[in-house]
C-alpha positions in Angstrom: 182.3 190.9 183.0 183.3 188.6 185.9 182.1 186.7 188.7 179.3 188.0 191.0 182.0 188.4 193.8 184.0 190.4 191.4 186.9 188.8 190.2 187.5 188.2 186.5 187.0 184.9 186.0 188.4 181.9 183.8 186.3 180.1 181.3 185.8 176.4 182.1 186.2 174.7 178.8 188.1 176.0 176.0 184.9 178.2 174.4 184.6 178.8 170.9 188.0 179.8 169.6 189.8 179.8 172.9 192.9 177.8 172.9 192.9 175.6 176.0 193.8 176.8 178.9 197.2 174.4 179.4 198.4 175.1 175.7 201.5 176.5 174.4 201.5 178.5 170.5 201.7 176.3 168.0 201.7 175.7 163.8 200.4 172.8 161.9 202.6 170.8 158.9 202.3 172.3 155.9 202.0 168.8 153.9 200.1 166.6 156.7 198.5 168.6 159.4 200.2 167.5 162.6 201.0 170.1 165.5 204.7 171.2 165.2 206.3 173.9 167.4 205.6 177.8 166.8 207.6 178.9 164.0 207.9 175.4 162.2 206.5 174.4 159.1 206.9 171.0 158.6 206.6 167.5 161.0 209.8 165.7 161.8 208.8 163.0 159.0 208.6 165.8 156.2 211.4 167.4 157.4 213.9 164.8 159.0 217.1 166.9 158.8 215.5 169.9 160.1 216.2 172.3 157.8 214.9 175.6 158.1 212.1 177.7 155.7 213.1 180.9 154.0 212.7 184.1 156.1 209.6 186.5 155.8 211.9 188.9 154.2 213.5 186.2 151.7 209.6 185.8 150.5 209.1 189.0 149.8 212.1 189.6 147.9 211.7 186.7 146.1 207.4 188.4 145.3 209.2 191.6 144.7 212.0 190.7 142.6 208.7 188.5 140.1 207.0 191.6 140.1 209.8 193.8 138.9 210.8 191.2 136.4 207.0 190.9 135.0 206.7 195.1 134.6 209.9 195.1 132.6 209.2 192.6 130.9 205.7 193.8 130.1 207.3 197.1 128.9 209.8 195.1 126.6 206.9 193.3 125.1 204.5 196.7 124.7 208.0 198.4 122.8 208.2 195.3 120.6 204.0 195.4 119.8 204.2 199.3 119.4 207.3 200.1 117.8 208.2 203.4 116.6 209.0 203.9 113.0 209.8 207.4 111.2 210.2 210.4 111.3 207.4 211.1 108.9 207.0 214.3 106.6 203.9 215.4 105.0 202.8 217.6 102.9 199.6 218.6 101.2 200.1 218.8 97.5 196.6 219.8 96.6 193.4 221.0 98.5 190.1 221.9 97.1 187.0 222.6 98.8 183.1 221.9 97.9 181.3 225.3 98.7 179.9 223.3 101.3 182.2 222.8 104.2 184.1 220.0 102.7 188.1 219.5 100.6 189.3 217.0 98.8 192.9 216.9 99.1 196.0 215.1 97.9 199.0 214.8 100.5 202.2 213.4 100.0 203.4 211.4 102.9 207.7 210.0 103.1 209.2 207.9 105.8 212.5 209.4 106.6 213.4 206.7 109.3 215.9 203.7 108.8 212.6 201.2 109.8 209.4 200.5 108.2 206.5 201.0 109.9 202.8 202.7 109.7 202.0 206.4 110.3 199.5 207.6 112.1 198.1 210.6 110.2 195.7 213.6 111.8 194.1 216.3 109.7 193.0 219.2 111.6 190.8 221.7 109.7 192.0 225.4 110.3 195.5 224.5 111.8 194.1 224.3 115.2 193.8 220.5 116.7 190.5 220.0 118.2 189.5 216.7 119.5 187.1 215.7 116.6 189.7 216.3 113.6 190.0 213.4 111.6 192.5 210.7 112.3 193.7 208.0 109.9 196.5 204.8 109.4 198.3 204.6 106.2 200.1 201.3 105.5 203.2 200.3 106.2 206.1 202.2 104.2 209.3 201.4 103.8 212.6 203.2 105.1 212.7 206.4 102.4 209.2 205.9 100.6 206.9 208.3 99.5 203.7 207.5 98.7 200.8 210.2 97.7 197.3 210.1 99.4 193.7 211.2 98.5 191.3 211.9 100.8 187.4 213.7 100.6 186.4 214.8 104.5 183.1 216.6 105.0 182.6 218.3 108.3 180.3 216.7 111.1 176.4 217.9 110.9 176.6 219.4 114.4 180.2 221.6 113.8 180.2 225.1 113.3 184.1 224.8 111.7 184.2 223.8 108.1 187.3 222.7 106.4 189.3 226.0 104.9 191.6 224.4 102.3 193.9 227.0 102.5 194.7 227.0 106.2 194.2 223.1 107.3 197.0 221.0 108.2 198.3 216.9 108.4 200.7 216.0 110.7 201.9 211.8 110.9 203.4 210.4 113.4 
């Protein structure tokens, strides 16, 4: 674009978003609004003694250094919430099936940790772990208690693997 003799041209007014022509950069005070020199943040009255603003890289230490702080201490809080307790042991003390698919079975479950806490208990069906085996909470137990658990499981209407009492398997965690 340009002039019909050829040469580029300069706009007559300041267009749009064009600056005018005569101007120098500038920024605007952060509390009032006024025009202050490139690079300053504040107006003379909100800033009498001049003092300067924190660097771009001061800022983002300061962002980075809150983020940091907020994982870890996210992680801190998702330890405490979670806890670990244990180890557990198990073992199956009786197992009995129903002819059709199904067991009943008694298993004995200990907390050998130092802490109480709750295990999380998965019976698999033929000692392999498949993703539909049944999963189950006990209560909280105490640092060295045993306590003995009964459960009846039938298999799903759609599995082909029934429950062999013989050959299944409880692991707590």
């Amino acid at each position: 674009m340009g002039t019909p003799d050829g040469s580029p041209g300069l706009p007559d007014d300041t267009g749009f978003l064009a600056p005018p022509p005569d101007s120098g950069p500038s920024d605007r005070c952060f509390r009032c609004g006024r025009a202050t020199p490139a690079g300053v943040g504040l107006c003379d009255e909100h800033n009498p003694r001049h003092l300067q603003g924190p660097s771009a890289t001061q800022m983002h230490a300061t962002v980075f250094g809150g983020i940091v702080i907020g994982v870890v201490g996210l992680f801190f809080l998702a330890r405490l919430a979670v806890g670990t307790a244990g180890p557990f042991s198990t073992q199956i003390t009786a197992a009995d099936g129903d002819g059709s698919g199904g067991v009943a079975f008694t298993m004995s479950l200990t907390n050998e940790g130092a802490d109480a806490g709750v295990a999380d208990c998965r019976v698999t069906r033929d000692g392999m772990p498949r993703p539909d085996d049944v999963a189950f909470r006990v209560p909280a137990l105490a640092a060295g208690q045993t306590i003995s658990i009964e459960r009846q499981l039938r298999p799903a209407p759609d599995s082909l693997v029934t429950y062999v009492a013989d050959a299944m398997s409880v692991t707590c965690d």
